[in-house]
N, C-alpha and C positions, 0 to 999 in steps of 0.2 A: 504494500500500500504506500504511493505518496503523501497522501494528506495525512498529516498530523491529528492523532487525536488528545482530544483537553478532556479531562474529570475537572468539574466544578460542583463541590461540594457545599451545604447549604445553596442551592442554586434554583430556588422557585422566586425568592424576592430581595430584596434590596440589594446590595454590593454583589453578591451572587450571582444575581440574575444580569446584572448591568455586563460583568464580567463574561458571564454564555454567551449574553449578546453580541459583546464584540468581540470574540475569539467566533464565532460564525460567522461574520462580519470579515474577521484576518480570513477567513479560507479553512478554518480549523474544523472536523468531525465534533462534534460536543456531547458531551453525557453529562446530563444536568442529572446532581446527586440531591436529595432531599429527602426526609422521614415521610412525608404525604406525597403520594404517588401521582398524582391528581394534580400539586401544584408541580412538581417537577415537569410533567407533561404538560403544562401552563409556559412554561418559559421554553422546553424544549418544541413546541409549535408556534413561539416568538421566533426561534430561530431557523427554523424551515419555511415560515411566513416571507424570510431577508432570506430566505433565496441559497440558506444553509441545509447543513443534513448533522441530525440532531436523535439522541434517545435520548428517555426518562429511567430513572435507577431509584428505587427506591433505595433509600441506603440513609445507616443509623450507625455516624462514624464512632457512640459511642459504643455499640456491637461488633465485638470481635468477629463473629458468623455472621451479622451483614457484611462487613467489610469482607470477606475473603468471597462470600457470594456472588457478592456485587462485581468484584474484579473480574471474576472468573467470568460471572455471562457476559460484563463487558466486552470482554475479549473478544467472545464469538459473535457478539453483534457489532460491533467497530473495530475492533484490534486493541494492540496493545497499546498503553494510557505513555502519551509522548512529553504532557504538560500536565503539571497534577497543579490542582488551584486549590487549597485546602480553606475554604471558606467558615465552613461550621461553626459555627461558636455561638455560646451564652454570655449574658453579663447582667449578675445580678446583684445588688444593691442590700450592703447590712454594716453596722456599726462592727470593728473586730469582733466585739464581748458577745455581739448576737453572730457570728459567722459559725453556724454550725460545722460540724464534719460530713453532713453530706452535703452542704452547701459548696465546702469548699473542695469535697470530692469531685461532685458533678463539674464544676466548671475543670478542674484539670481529666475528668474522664472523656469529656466533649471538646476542651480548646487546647489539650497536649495529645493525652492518650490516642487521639482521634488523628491528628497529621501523623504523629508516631505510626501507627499502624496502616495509612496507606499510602505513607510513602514507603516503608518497609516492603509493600504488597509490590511495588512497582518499578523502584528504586532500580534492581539487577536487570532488568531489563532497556532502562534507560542507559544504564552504564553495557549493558552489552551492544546495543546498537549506536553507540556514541555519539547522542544526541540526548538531552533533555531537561524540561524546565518544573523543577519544584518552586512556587509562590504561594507563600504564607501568608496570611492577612490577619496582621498581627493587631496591633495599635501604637498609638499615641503612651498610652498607658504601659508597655510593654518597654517603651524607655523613661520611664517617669514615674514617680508614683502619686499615687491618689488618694484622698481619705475616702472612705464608705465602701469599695470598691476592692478590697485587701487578696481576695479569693480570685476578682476578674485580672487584678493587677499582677499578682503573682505567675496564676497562666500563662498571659500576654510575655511576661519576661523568660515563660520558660522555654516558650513558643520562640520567641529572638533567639534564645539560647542554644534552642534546637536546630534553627536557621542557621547562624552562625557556626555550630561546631561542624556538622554536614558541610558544608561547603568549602571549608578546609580540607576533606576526606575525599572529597570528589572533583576538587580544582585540576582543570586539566586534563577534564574527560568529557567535555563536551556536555558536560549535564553543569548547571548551575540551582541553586539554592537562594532564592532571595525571599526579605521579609514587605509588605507593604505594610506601613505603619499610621495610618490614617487617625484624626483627632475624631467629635462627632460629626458623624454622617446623617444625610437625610435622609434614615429609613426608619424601621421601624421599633429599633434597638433607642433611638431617638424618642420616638414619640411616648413609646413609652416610657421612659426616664419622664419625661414632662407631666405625662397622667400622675406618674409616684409624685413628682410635684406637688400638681393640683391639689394632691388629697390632701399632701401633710399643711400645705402651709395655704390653703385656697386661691392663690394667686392663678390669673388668667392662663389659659392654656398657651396663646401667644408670648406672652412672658414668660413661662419658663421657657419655652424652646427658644427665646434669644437669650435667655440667661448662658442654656446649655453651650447655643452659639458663642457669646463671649470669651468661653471658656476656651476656646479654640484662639489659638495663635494672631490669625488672621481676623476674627473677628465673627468669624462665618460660620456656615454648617458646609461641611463638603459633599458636592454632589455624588451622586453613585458610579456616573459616568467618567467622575476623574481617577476615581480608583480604578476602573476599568481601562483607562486610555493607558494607566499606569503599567499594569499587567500587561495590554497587548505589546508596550516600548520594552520588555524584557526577554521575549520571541525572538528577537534579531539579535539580538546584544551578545554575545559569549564574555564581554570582560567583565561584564555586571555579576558576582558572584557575593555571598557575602553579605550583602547592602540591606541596610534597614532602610528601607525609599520613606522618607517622610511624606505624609500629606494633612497639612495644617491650617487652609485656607489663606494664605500668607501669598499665592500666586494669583492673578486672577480669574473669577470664573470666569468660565464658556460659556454654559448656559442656566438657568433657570431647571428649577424643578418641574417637572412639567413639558419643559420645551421641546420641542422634535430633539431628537439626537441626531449631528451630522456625520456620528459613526467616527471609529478612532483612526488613528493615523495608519497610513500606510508603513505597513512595516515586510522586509523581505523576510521570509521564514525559510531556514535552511533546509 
């Protein structure tokens, strides 16, 4: 097979799905991963709508036996996974004293355990055919820390860390390892932080989401489609290895929430 195939996991809605889109967009096969089958096949007929060729995978990166399932039919209905986009994650909100242990389980079972395990699934195969792009989609949070957030924050760094150490180990094999590091984005990891808002302190729902915005570098909330542009700029690149890519609202936007997409940049895919 020439075309490259991308695993996008978490990939029915927000960052996720921005990212399907435009790796269907590059030329790329897509298998949009997600726990409800129904919304993966929502994004994976976005992407055959643009004129791509796309499947829906149920898949529960915190499931050991989804994960090895998932790879495995993948295979025989696209091939084998050329760019692994590890989207998944939680992020939930508690004072340390209230941060329980499954609290702080689940977020490292879903935002470590979960890239751990499929890039492990995929990983020999990328380095045997010497070609291939792991992208983590880390945070803001994942270089920095946060109050309320101890459990998300921690993951996030251990996610960089796992970026990081990997791409030392596979430098110079044609496979790279990068982290996208995004602040708050406009999805729905967003909106709701703002509802937890609403309730605790009744302030308007528009108020908090530009509080949340402030809290970002630039000022802003980041669109979904600049993490996406970001990811499709890492397909071409071999020297990018390594790299926690920031995105902090600090550049300026393209477009509006809402706005047409003009679709990400032209990039040559090896």
């Amino acid at each position: 097979m020439t075309t490259r195939v991308a695993l996008v996991t978490g990939g029915s809605r927000g960052i996720g799905r921005a990212i399907a889109l435009a790796l269907g967009r590059a030329g790329l096969a897509v298998a949009v991963g997600a726990r409800g089958l129904a919304g993966a096949e929502t994004t994976a007929a976005e992407v055959r709508a643009g004129g791509g060729r796309a499947h829906a995978l149920a898949l529960d990166v915190a499931d050991a036996r989804s994960v090895d399932d998932g790879i495995a039919a993948l295979s025989t209905v696209l091939g084998p996974v050329d760019v692994l986009v590890n989207n998944a994650g939680i992020a939930e909100s508690a004072p340390f004293a209230k941060t329980t242990p499954e609290l702080w389980e689940r977020h490292f079972r879903i935002n470590v355990d979960g890239p751990y395990r499929l890039t492990r699934a995929v990983l020999g195969g990328m380095l045997a055919r010497g070609w291939g792009r792991v992208i983590n989609v880390a945070s803001l949070a994942g270089l920095f820390g946060s109050p309320y957030v101890t459990a998300y924050t921690a993951s996030k760094h251990a996610l960089v860390g796992l970026t990081r150490a990997l791409a030392t180990e596979v430098g110079g094999t044609g496979v790279t390892v990068n982290a996208l590091c995004p602040g708050f984005v406009a999805t729905d990891m967003v909106w709701n932080g703002a509802r937890n808002i609403v309730a605790k302190t009744g302030r308007s729902f528009e108020d908090a989401v530009a509080s949340l915005a402030r809290m970002n570098p630039g000022g802003r909330l980041i669109e979904p489609d600049e993490v996406a542009e970001a990811a499709v700029r890492l397909l071409g690149d071999d020297t990018v290895n390594g790299d926690t890519i920031v995105l902090d609202g600090t550049t300026p936007k393209r477009r509006g929430r809402g706005e047409p997409s003009q679709g990400a940049p032209s990039q040559e895919i090896p």
